[in-house]
C-alpha positions in Angstrom: -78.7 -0.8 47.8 -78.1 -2.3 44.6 -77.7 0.2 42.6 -75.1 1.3 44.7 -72.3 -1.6 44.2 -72.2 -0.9 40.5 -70.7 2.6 41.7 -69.2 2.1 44.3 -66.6 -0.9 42.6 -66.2 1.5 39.7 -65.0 4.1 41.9 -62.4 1.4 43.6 -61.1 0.5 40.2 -60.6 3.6 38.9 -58.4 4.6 42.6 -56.6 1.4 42.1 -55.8 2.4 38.2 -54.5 6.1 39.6 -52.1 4.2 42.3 -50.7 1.9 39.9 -49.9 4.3 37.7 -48.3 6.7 40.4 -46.7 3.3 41.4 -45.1 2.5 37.6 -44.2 6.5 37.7 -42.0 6.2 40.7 -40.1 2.5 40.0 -39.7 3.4 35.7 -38.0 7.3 35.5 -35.5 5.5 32.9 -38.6 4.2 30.7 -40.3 7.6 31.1 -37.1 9.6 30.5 -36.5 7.7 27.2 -40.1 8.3 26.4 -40.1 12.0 26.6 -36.3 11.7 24.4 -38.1 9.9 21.5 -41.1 12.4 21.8 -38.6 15.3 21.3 -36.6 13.9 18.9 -39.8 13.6 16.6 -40.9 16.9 17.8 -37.6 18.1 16.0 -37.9 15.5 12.9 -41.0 17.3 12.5 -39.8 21.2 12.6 -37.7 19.2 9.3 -39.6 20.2 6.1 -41.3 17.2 4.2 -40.2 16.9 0.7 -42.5 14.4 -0.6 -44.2 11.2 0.9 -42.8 7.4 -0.9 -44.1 4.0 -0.8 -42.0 2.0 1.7 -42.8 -1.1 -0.7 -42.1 0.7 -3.7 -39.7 3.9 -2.9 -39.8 4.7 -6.4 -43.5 5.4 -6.1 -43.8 9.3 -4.9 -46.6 11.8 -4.2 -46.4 15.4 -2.8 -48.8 14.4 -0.2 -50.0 12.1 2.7 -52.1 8.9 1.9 -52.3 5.3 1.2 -49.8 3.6 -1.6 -52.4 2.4 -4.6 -51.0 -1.2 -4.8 -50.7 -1.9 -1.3 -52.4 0.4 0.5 -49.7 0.9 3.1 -49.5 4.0 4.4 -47.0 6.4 2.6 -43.9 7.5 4.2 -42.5 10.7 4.7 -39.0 11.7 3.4 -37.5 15.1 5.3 -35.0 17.4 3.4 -31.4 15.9 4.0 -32.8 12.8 3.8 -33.0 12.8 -0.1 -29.7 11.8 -2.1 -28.2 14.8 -3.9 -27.4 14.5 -7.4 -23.0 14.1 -7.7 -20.9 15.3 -10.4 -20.7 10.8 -11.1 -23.7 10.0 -13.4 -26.3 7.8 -12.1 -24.9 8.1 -8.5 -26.1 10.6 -5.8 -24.2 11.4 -2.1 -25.0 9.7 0.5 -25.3 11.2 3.9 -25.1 8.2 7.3 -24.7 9.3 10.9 -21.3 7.3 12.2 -23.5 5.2 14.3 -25.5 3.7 10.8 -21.8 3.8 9.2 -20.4 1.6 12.0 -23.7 -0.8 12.1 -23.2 -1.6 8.2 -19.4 -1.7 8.6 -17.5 1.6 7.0 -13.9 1.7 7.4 -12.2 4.6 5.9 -8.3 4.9 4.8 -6.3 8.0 3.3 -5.2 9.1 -0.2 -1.6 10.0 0.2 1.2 10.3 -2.0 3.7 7.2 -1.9 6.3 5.8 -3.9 5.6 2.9 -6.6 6.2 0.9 -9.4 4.3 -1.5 -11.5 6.1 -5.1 -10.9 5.9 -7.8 -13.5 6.3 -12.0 -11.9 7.6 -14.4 -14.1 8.9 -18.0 -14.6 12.1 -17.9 -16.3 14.7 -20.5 -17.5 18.0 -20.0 -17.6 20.3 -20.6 -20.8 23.8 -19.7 -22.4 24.4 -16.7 -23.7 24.7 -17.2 -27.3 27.5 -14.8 -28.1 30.0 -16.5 -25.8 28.8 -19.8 -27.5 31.6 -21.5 -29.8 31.4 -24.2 -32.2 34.7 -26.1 -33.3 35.0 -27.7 -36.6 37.8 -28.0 -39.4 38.3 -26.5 -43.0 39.4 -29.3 -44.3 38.9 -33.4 -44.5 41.1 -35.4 -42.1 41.2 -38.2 -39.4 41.0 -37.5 -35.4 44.7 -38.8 -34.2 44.4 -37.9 -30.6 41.7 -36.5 -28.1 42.7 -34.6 -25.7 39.0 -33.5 -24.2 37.2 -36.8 -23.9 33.9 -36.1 -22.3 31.1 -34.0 -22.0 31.0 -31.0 -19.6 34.8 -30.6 -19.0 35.9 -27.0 -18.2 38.9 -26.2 -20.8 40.8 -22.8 -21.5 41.4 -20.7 -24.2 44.2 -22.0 -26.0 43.8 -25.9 -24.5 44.4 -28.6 -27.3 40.9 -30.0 -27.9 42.4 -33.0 -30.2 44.6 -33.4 -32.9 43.6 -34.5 -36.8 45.8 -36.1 -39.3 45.1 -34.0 -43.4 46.9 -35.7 -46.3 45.6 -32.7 -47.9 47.1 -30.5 -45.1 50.3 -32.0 -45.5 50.4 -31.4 -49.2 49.9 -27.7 -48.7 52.5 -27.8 -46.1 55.0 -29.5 -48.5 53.9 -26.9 -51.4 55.0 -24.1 -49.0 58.3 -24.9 -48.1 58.6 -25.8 -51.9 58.1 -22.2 -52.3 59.7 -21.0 -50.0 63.1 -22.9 -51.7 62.3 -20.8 -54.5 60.6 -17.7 -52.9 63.0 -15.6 -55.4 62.3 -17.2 -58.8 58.4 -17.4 -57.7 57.1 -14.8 -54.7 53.6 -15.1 -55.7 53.8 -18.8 -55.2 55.2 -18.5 -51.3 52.2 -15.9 -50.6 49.9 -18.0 -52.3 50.7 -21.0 -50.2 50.9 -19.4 -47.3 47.3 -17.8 -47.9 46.3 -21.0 -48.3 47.3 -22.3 -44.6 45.7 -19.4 -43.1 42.3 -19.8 -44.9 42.2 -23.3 -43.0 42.7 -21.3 -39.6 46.6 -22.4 -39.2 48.1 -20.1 -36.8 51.0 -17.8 -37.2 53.0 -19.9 -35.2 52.0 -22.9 -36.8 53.3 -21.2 -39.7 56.4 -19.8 -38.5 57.5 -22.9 -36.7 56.7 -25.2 -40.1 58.8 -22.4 -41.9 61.9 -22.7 -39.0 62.1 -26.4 -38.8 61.4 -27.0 -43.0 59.3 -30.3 -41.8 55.8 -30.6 -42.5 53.7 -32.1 -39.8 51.7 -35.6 -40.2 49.1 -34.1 -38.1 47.5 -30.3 -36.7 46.7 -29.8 -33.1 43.3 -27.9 -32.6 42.9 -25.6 -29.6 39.8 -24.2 -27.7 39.2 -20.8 -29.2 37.3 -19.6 -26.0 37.5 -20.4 -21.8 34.4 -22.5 -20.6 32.5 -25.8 -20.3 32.0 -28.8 -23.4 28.4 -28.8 -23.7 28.5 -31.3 -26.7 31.3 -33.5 -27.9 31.0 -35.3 -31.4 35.0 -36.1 -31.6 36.2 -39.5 -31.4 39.5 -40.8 -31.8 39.9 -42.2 -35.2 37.0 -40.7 -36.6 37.2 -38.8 -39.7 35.8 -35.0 -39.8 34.4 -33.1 -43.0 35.0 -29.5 -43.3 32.2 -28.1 -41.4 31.4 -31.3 -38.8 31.0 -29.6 -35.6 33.4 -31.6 -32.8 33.0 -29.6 -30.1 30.5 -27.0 -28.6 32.2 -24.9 -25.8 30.5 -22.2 -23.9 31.7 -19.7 -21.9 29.3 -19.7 -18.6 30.5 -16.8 -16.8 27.5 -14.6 -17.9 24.3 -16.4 -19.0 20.7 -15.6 -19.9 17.6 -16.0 -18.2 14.6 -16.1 -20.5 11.5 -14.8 -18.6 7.7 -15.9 -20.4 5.8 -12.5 -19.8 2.4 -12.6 -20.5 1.6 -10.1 -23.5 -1.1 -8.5 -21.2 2.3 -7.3 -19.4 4.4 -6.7 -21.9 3.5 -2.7 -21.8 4.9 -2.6 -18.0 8.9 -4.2 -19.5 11.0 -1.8 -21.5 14.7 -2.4 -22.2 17.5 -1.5 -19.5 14.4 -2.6 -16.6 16.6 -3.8 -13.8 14.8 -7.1 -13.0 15.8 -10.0 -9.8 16.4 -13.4 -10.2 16.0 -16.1 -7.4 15.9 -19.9 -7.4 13.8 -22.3 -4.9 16.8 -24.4 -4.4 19.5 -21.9 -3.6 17.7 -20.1 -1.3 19.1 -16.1 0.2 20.7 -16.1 -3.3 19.5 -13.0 -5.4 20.9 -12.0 -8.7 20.3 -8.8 -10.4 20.0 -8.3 -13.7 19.0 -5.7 -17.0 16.2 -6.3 -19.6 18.4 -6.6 -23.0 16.1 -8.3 -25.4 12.0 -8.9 -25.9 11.3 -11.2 -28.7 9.2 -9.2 -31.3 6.3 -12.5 -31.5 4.3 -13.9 -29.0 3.8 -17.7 -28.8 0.2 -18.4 -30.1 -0.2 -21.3 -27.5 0.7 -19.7 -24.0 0.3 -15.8 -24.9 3.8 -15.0 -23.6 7.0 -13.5 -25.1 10.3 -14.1 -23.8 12.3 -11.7 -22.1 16.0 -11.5 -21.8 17.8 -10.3 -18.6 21.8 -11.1 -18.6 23.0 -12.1 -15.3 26.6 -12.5 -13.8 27.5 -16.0 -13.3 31.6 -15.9 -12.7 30.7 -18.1 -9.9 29.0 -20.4 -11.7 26.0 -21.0 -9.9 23.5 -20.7 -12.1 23.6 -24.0 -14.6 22.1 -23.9 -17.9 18.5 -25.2 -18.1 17.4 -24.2 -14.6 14.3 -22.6 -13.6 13.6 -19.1 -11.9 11.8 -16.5 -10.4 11.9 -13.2 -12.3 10.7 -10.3 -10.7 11.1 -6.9 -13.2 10.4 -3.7 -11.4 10.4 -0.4 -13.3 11.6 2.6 -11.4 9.9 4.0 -8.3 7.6 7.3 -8.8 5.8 9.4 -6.4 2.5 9.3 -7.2 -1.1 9.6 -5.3 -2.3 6.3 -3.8 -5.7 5.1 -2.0 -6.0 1.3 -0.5 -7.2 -0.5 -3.1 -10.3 -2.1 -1.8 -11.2 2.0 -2.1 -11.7 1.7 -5.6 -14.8 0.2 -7.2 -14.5 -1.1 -10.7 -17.8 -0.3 -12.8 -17.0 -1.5 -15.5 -16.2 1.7 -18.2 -15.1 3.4 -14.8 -13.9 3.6 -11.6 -15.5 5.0 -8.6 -14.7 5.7 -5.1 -16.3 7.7 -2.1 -14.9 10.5 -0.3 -16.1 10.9 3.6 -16.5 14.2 4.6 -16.2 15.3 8.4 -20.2 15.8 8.2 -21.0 11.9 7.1 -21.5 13.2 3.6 -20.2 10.4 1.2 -19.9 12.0 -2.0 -19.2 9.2 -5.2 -16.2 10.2 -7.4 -15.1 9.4 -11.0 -11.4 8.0 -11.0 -8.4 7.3 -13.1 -6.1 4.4 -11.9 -2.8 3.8 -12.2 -0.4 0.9 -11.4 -1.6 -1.4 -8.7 1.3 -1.9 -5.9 0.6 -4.5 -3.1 -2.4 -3.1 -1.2 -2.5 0.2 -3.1 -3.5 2.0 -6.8 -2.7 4.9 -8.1 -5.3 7.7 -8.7 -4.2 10.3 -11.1 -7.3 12.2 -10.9 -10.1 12.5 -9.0 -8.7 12.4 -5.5 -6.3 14.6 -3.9 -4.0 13.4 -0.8 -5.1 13.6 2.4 -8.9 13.2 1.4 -10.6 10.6 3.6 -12.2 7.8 1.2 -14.3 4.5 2.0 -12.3 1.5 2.0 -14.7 -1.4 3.8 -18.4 -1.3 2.9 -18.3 0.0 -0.4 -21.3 -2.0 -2.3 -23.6 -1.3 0.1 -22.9 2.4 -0.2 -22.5 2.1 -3.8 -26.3 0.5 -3.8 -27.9 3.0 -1.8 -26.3 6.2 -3.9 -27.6 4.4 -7.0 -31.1 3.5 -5.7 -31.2 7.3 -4.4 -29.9 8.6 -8.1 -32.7 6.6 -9.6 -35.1 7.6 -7.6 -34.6 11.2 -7.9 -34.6 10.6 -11.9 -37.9 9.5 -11.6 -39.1 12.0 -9.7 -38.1 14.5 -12.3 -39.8 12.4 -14.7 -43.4 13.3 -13.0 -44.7 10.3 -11.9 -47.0 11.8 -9.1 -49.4 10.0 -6.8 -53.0 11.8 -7.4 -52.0 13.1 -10.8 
């Protein structure tokens, strides 16, 4: 009887074990489903034909056949055809080929290359200043005292013509006296009339100076001297009673009603500004004012201190809002060109080179060699290497850019023959 129980509890446990499972089989068809799914996918992964096996420590480590890796004696890894980078026509890189599931787990975003209209854009701080050619200085030929003033302060607007001040000359009024003494005599002595007469012009006497000294016969004590130009004092030296030397400036007046704004470009820039670039100027303190203007000068030196050269860009200014000495914004834009653009996160910068990666419909992302352009907001121009409409990585790029370098390497050292059981 006792050697009976033995048997007869083995056989209960071994009916219990069958009802179970039968039990499991009826309450888990998803489990068993997904069971018989991963069975057939790696019946199919294994109809794929091996092309060698790789240390999963060390995947440059290869052999052409199963085992255990020498160092770590894991157990070596099998890598199927398709799986192995191709070589690209971009040294050192090799395609890369992801499912969209592993390109959406690591984070691919893709953009277009398309052809778009652009221009390289230069930003810079600017100043603005008179322009120099409508900038007069008034002096006198010849010694004298200031009689009157007739412009006593800084920063007045005058007009061409306006009396400025008035100077007493005994030497002015001798040379007036000597030319109505010729002109007495302008028949026993010509020369001496002309020659007097040359004299008063030489010291900037008007015509009508001349004409009225030569109607009335009376030399004047003292000579009126008017603003040769329209505009605004900037300096004043003249003071009533002061003498003046021939060549003492006494006024500096200049005409506002076109000025300069001188833009510091950085020399790094200076290849993107040519001469006739239409540029923009705007000020923080008069804002939804823009004022357009043309690139006329670039100084031929750079400052050694901030690496910049000024640029010139004349402005119109006839309403005067734009004061000598203010600050600006410059932007010069060169002219718009149709020309083939990808986002620029796209574009990877090795270094000697650029590289990007074109998608293809298949998840093939193939590494190409690039040229770049001009950089416009969120776009760069390619001038070879991509065509438009070409689908090209724009989110996720180092991490593709590792693995096609890691799979380039690895295939050089497989040709170099480093074989496990060699």
């Amino acid at each position: 009887m006792k050697t009976k129980i033995p048997w007869i509890l083995s056989a209960l446990l071994t009916v219990a074990l069958v009802v179970m499972a039968l039990d499991r089989k009826g309450q888990e068809p998803e489990t068993m489903a997904a069971a018989g799914d991963e069975h057939a996918a790696h019946e199919t992964k294994a109809e794929r034909r091996i092309l060698y096996w790789v240390d999963p420590m060390h995947p440059a480590y290869k052999s052409d056949k199963p085992g255990t890796a020498p160092d770590c004696g894991m157990d070596l890894v099998p890598i199927y055809e398709g799986e192995d980078g191709a070589a690209s026509a971009v040294e050192g890189y090799s395609t890369v080929k992801m499912s969209t599931e592993r390109q959406q787990l690591i984070g691919v975003q893709t953009g277009k290359a398309e052809t778009r209209s652009i221009g390289r854009t230069v930003r810079a701080v600017g100043r603005v200043a008179v322009d120099e050619t409508r900038l007069h200085t008034v002096t006198t030929k010849f010694d004298g005292y200031i009689e009157r003033l007739y412009v006593d302060y800084t920063g007045k607007e005058v007009r061409r013509g306006q009396p400025l001040f008035s100077v007493y000359s005994p030497e002015l009024l001798a040379t007036q006296q000597e030319y109505l003494l010729a002109l007495r005599a302008v028949k026993q002595s010509p020369l001496l009339l002309e020659s007097a007469r040359r004299r008063l012009q030489l010291w900037d006497i008007s015509e009508a100076d001349i004409e009225q000294l030569q109607r009335t016969g009376a030399a004047r004590k003292s000579l009126t001297i008017a603003s040769p130009t329209s505009g605004f004092v900037l300096s004043k030296a003249a003071i009533e009673g002061v003498r003046v030397s021939p060549g003492q400036p006494m006024f500096e007046i200049a005409n506002l009603d076109r000025v300069w704004v001188l833009a510091d470009v950085y020399e790094s820039e200076l290849a993107m500004v040519a001469l006739g670039t239409p540029a923009t100027v705007t000020l923080s303190y008069l804002p939804g004012r823009t004022f357009t203007g043309n690139v006329t000068f670039i100084t031929p030196t750079v400052d050694p201190m901030t690496r910049t050269a000024k640029v010139r860009i004349e402005v119109d200014n006839r309403d005067g809002a734009l004061k000598p000495d203010m600050f600006a914004d410059v932007v010069i834009a060169e002219p718009q060109r149709n020309v083939t653009v990808v986002p620029e996160s796209a574009v990877l910068a090795t270094g000697k080179r650029s590289v990007l990666f074109v998608v293809h419909d298949d998840g093939t992302l193939e590494p190409r060699e690039v040229q770049t352009g001009v950089k416009s907001e969120r776009w760069i121009e390619v001038r070879s290497g991509v065509e438009p409409g070409e689908t090209v990585a724009t989110q996720a790029n180092f991490l593709i850019d590792s693995e096609s370098r890691l799979k380039s390497a690895l295939a050089e050292m497989s040709g170099a023959g480093h074989q496990h059981g060699q």
